[in-house]
C-alpha positions as CSV (number, residue, x, y, z in Angstrom):
1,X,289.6,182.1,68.3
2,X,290.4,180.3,65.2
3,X,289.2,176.5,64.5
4,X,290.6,173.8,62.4
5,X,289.0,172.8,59.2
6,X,287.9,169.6,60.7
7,X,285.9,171.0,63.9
8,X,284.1,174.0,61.0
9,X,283.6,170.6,58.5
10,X,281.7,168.8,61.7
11,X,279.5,172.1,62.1
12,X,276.3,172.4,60.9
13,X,274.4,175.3,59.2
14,X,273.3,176.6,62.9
15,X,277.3,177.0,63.5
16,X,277.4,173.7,66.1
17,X,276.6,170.0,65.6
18,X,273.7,170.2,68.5
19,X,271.4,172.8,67.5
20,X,270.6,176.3,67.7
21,X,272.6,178.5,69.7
22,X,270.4,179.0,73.4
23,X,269.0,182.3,73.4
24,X,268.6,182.9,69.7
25,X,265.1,183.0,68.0
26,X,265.9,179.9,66.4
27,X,266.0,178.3,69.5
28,X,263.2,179.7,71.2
29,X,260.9,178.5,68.5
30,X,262.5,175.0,68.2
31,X,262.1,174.9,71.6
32,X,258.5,175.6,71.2
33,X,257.8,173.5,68.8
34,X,259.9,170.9,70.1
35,X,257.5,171.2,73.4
36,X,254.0,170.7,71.4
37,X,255.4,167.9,69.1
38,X,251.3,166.8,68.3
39,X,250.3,170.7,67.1
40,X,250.6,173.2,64.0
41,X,251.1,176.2,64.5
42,X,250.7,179.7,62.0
43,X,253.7,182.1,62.4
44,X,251.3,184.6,64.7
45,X,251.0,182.1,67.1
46,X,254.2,180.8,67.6
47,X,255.1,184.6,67.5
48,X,252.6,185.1,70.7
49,X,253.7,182.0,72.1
50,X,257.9,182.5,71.9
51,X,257.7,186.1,72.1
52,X,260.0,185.8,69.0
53,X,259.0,189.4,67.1
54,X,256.8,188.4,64.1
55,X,259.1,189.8,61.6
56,X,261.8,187.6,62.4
57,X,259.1,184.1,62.8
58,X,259.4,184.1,59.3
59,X,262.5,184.2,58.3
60,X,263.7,182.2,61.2
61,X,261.1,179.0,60.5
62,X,262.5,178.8,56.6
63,X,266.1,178.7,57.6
64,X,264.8,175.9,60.3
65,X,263.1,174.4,57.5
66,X,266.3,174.1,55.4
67,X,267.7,172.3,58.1
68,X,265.0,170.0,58.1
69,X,264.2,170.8,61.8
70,X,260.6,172.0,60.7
71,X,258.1,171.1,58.4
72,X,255.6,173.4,56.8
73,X,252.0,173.1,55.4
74,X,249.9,176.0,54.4
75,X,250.1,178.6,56.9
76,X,251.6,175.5,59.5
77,X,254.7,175.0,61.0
78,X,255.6,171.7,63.1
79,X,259.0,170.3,64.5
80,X,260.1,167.9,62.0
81,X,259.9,164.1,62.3
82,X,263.6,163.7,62.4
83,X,264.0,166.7,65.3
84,X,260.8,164.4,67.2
85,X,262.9,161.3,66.5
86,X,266.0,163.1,67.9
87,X,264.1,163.9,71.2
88,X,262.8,160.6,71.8
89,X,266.2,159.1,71.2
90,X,267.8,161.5,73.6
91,X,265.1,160.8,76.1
92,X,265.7,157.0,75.9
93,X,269.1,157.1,76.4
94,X,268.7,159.6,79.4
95,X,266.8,156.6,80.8
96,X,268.8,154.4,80.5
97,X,271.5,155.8,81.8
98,X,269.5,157.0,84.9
99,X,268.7,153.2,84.7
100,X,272.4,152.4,85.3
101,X,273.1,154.3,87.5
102,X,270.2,153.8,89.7
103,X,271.5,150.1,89.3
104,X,275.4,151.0,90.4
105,X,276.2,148.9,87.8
106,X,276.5,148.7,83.7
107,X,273.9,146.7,82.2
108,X,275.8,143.1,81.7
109,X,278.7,143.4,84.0
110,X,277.6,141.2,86.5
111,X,277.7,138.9,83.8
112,X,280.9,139.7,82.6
113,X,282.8,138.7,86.1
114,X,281.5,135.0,86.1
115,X,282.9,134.4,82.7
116,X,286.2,136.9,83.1
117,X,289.7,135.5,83.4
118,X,291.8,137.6,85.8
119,X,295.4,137.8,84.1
120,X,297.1,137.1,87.2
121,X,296.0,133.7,88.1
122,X,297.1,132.7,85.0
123,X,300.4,134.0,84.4
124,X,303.4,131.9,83.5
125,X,306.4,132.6,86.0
C-alpha cells in the first residue's frame, strides 16, 4: 500500500519513527544492547549473545551507528546515550502514567474543580 509524502518524510532510516522493525537483526541487537546499557561489547559477543549470525553483526551495528543508536570504540559497541536517554524517558512516563491511573485521577484535577466555573450557573436567560 502506498503512503503519502508526509507519513515517508516522518520515517526514519529504519523505515518507522520508533525503531527497528521487531524481529530484524537490528532489533535483536538494539534490544541487547539496550538491556546492558553499563557494558561494551565486541561484535563476537553480541553475535553469541543475540544469536544474530556474525556476518551480519557487522554490517548491522554501522548502519545502527549511522543512526546514532550505537556508539563504537575500538572493537566496542554500546547503545548510544541518546537510545539510553530515550529509555529512561519512556520509562518515566510509563510511571507516571501507571501513577495516574493507580490515582483514578489526572495529576491536578482535583484542583481544577475548586477553581472551575460550571457554564450553566452562569448563563444569561
Amino acid at each position: 500500500m502506498p503512503i503519502g509524502t508526509d507519513r515517508f518524510e516522518q520515517l526514519g532510516a529504519d523505515g518507522d519513527g520508533d525503531g527497528p522493525t521487531p524481529g530484524t537483526n537490528a532489533a535483536a541487537i538494539l534490544d541487547f544492547l539496550r538491556e546492558n546499557p553499563d557494558k561494551a561489547y565486541t561484535q563476537s559477543e553480541i553475535a553469541d549473545a543475540t544469536e544474530v549470525k556474525a556476518g551480519s553483526v557487522g554490517p548491522t551495528l554501522a548502519r545502527l551507528r549511522e543512526g546514532g543508536r550505537v556508539d563504537h570504540r575500538g572493537h566496542y559497541w554500546r547503545v548510544s546515550d541518546h537510545e539510553r536517554g530515550v529509555d529512561e524517558a519512556a520509562s518515566q512516563s510509563a510511571a507516571a502514567l501507571a501513577s495516574r491511573e493507580a490515582d483514578d485521577e489526572t495529576p491536578g484535577m482535583a484542583a481544577w474543580r475548586d477553581h472551575a466555573v460550571d457554564s450553566r450557573e452562569h448563563r444569561d436567560e
